[in-house]
C-alpha positions as MATLAB code, in Angstrom:
seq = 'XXXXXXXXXXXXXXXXXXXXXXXXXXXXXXXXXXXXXXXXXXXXXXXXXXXXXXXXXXXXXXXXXXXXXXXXXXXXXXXXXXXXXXXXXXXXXXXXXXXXXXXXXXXXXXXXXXXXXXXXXXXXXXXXXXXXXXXXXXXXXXXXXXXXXXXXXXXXXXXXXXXXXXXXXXXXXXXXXXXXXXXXXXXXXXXXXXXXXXXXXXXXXXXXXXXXXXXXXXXXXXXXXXXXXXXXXXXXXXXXXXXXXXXXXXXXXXXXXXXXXXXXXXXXXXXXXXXXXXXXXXXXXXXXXXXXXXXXXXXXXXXXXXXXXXX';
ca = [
      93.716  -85.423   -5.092;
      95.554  -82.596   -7.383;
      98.932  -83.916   -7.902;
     101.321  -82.283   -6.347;
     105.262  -81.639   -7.380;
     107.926  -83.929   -5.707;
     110.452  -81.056   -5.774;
     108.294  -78.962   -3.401;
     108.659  -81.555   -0.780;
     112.401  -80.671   -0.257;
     114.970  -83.235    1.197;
     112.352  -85.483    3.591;
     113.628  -87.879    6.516;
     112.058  -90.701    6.668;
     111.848  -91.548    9.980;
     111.995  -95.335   10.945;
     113.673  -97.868   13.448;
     113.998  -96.113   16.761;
     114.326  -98.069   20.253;
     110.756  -99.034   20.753;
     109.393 -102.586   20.904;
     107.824 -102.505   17.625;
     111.376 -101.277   15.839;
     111.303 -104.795   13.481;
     108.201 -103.538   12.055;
     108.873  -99.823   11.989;
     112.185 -100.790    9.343;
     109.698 -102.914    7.244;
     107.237  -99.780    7.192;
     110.018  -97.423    6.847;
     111.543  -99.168    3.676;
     108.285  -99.650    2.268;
     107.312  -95.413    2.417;
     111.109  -94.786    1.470;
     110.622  -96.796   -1.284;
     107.727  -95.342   -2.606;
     108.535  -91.817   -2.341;
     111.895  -92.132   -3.989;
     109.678  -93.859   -6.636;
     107.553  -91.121   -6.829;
     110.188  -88.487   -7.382;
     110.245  -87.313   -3.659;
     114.176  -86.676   -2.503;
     113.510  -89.205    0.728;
     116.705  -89.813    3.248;
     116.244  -93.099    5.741;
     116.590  -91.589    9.380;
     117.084  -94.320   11.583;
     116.641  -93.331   15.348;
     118.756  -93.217   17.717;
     120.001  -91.600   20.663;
     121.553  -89.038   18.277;
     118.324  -88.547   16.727;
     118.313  -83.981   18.027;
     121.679  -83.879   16.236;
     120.572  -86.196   13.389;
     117.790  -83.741   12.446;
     119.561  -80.595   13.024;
     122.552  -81.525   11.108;
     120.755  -82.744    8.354;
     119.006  -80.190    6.839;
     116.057  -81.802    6.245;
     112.728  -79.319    4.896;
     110.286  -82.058    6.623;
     109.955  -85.569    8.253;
     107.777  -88.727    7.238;
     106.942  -90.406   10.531;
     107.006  -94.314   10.333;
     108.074  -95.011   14.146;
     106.066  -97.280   15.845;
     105.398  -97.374   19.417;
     107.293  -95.367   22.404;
     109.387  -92.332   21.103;
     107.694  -91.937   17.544;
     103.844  -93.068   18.059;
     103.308  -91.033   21.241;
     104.313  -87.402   21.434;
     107.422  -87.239   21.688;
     108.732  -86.996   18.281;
     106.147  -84.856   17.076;
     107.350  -82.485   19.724;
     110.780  -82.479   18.665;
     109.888  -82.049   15.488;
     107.639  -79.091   16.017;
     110.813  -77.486   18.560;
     112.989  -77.862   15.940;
     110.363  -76.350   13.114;
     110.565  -79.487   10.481;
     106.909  -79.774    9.173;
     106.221  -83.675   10.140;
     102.870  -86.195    9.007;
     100.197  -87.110   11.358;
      98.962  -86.227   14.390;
     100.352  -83.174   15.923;
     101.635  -84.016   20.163;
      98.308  -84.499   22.068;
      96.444  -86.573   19.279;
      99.651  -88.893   19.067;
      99.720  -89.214   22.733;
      96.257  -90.248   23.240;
      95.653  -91.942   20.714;
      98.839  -94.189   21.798;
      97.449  -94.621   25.394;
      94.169  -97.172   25.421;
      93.547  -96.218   28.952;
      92.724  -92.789   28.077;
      91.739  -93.215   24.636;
      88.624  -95.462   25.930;
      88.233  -92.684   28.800;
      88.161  -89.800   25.927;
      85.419  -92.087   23.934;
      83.244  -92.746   26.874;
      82.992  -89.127   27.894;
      81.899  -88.897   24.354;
      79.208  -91.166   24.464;
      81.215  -93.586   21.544;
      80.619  -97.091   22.019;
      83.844  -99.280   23.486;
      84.040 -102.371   25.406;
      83.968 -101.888   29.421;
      87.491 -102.096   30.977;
      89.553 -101.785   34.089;
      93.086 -100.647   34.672;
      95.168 -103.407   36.387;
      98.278 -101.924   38.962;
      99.031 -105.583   40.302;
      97.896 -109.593   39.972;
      95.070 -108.794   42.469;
      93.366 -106.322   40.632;
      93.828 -109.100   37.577;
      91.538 -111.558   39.704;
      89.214 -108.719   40.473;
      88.822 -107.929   37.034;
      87.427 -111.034   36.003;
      84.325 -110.752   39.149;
      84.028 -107.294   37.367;
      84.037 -107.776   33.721;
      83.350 -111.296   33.386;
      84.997 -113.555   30.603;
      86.572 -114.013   28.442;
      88.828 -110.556   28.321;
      91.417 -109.312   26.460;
      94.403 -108.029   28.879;
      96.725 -105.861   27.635;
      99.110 -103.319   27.607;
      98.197  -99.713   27.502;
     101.207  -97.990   26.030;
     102.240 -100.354   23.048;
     100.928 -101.499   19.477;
     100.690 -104.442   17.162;
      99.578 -106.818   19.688;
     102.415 -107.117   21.621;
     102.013 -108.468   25.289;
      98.198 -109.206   24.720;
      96.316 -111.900   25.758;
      92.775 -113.352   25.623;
      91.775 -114.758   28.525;
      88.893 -117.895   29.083;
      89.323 -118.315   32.630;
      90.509 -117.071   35.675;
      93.824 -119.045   36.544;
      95.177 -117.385   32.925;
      94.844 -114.347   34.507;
      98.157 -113.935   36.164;
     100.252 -114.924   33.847;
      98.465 -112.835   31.353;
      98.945 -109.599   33.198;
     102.759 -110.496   33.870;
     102.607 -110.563   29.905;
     101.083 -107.713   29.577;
     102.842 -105.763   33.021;
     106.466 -106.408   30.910;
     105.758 -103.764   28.562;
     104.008 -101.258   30.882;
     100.869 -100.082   32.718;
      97.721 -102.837   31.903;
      94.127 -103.330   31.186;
      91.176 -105.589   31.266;
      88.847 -105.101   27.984;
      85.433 -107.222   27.778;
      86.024 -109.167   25.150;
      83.177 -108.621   21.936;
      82.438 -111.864   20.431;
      81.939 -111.014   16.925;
      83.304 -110.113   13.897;
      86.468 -107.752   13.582;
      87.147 -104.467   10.852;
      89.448 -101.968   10.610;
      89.081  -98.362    9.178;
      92.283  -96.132    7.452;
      91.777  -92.686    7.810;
      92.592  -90.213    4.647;
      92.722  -86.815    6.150;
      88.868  -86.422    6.478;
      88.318  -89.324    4.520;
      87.288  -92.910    5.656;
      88.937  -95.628    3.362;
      87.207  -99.215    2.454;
      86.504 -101.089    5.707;
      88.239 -103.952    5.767;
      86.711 -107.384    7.405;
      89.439 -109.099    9.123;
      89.363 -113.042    9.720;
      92.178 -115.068   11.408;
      92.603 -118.605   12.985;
      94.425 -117.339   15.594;
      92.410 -116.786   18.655;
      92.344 -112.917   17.585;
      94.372 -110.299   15.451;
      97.743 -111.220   17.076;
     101.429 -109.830   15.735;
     101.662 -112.963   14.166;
      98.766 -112.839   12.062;
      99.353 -109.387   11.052;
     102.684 -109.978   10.088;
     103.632 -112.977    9.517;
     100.822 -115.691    9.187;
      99.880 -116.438    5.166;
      96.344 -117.668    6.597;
      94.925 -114.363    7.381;
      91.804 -112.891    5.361;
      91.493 -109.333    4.470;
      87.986 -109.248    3.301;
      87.590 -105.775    0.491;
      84.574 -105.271    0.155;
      84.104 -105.953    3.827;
      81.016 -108.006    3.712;
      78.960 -104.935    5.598;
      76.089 -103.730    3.859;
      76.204 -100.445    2.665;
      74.771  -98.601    5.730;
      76.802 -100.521    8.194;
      80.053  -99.788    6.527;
      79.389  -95.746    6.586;
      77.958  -96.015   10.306;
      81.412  -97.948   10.871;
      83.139  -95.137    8.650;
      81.459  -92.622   10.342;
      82.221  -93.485   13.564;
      86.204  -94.339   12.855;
      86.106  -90.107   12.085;
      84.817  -88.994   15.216;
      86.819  -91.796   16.910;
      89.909  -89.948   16.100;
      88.848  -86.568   15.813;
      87.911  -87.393   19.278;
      91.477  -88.020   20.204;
      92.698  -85.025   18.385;
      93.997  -87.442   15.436;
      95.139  -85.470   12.044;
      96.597  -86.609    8.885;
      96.283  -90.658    8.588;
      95.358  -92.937   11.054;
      93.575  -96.531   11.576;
      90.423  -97.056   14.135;
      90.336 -100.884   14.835;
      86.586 -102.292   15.832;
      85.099 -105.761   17.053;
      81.090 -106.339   16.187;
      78.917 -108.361   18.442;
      77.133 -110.819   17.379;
      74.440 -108.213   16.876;
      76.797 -106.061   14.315;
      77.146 -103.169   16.703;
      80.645 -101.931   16.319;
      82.627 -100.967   19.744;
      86.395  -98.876   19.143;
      88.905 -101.233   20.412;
      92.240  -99.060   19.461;
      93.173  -95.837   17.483;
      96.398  -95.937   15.722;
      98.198  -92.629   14.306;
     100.845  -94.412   12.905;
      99.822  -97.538   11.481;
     101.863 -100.121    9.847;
     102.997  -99.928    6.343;
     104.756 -103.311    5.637;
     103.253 -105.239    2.508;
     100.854 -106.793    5.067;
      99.889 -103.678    6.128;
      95.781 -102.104    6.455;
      96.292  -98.854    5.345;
      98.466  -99.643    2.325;
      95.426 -102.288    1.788;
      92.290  -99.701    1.779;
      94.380  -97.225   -0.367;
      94.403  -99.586   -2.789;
      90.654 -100.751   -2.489;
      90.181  -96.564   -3.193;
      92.234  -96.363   -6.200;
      95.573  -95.466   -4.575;
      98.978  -97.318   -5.020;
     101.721  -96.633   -2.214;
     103.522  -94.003   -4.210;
     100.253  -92.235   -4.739;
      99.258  -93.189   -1.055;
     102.535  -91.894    0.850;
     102.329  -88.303   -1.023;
      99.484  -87.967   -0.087;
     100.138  -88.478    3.732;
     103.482  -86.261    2.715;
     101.491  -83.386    0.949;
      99.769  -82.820    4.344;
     102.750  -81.203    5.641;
     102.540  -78.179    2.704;
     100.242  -77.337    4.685;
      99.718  -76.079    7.939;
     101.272  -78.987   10.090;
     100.003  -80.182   13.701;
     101.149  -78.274   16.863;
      99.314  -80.070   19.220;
];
């Protein structure tokens, strides 16, 4: 990447916090990419959301906006069409990408209409439909919600008396789903632009990829070089593009997968603004590729010299 000049960038709000579940994790993130632009030259302001947040921006004469929300408000749409109203040039994906992308439900419906592989699912509306889901999908399943991130209000499920208190779980933080659980291995792609980053093998003790173990646990393995061979890892690349191109996904971005015990690789989750805490995936491949986090977030930031997302 050419390098670019800090000064072009203008005064940038970083924008982090905000009233979603996942705000805890979006101030790690947040602090992380405001630390590494101001290292890198780049005059970055901390914007911490609010219900303010349309006078915030207009008042503060910001010349464009670093997303690092995570979750309802700043993952889904919503800021990214505030954003675009109020004509501040903002990173990632433009409105419809974000809101997909953010919603399993219809992110697995937009990848089976394109013929990419993901586990079967169901929606579930009450604790009935839970109890039918396990005649229908078998076990064990993941149940989930299908409007959050970082593994909140998920469960994996063995049998079928876990089943109601799982979707309760799950039915706190929204509308839920049933997802055949893949028993196999589990990887994560960061997307570049229109690159693919390192694949990174994940391993945990936990029974799978929980919020503890991505953010708190010292046990977890990131395994760079993935242990793929060299095929699998670009069919797994590969697939994490038109995974999220699928979506309508721009900028940056993470495509979670779980492997069978065959290798194939099924999308579980598309993220368009992934985590950037030091035990973070995307800060993690950018490294494996050469790229510290100064050098990572301007490059996520020089996206927005050019022509930004509308939709």
């Amino acid at each position: 990447m050419q390098a670019v000049d800090p000064t072009r960038f203008g005064k940038v709000a970083v924008l982090l916090g905000g009233l979603s579940a996942e705000r805890e994790i979006s101030l790690k993130s947040g602090a992380m990419v405001l630390a590494a632009l101001r290292e890198a030259g780049v005059d970055a302001q901390p914007v911490d959301v609010g219900t303010d947040i349309v006078t915030v921006l207009q008042q503060g004469g910001f010349n464009r906006a670093f997303i690092v929300l995570h979750g309802r408000g700043g993952e889904d749409g919503r800021m990214q069409a505030l954003l675009a109203f109020l004509g501040i040039p903002y990173t990632g994906s433009g409105v419809l990408g974000s809101a997909l992308a953010m919603d399993k439900l219809r992110s697995k419906q937009v990848w089976a209409g394109a013929g990419l592989p993901t586990p079967a699912w169901r929606p579930l509306e009450d604790e009935n439909q839970a109890a039918a889901a396990v005649t229908e999908l078998g076990l064990p399943l993941m149940v989930k919600p299908s409007l959050e991130g970082s593994s909140l209000g998920m469960s994996r499920v063995t049998t079928a008396t876990e089943m109601p208190d799982a979707w309760r779980k799950a039915a706190a933080f929204g509308p839920v789903i049933a997802e055949q659980w893949i028993d196999g291995a589990e990887y994560t792609v960061s997307i570049l632009g229109d690159r693919a980053l390192p694949v990174i093998g994940l391993q945990t003790t936990h029974a799978f990829y929980d919020y503890d173990a991505k953010y708190l646990a010292d046990d977890t393995r990131y395994l760079i070089p993935s242990g793929l061979d060299t095929a699998a890892e670009a069919q797994m690349q590969t697939l994490a593009l038109s995974a999220f191109a699928a979506l309508g996904g721009s900028g940056w971005g993470r495509v979670d997968f779980m492997c069978d015990r065959s290798g194939r690789p099924y999308l579980i989750e598309a993220n368009t603004v992934p985590g950037m805490t030091d035990h973070s995936l995307v800060p993690m491949a950018a490294r494996a590729a050469g790229m510290d986090m100064p050098a990572l977030c301007l490059a996520i930031l020089a996206q927005t010299l050019e022509e930004g997302p509308t939709g």
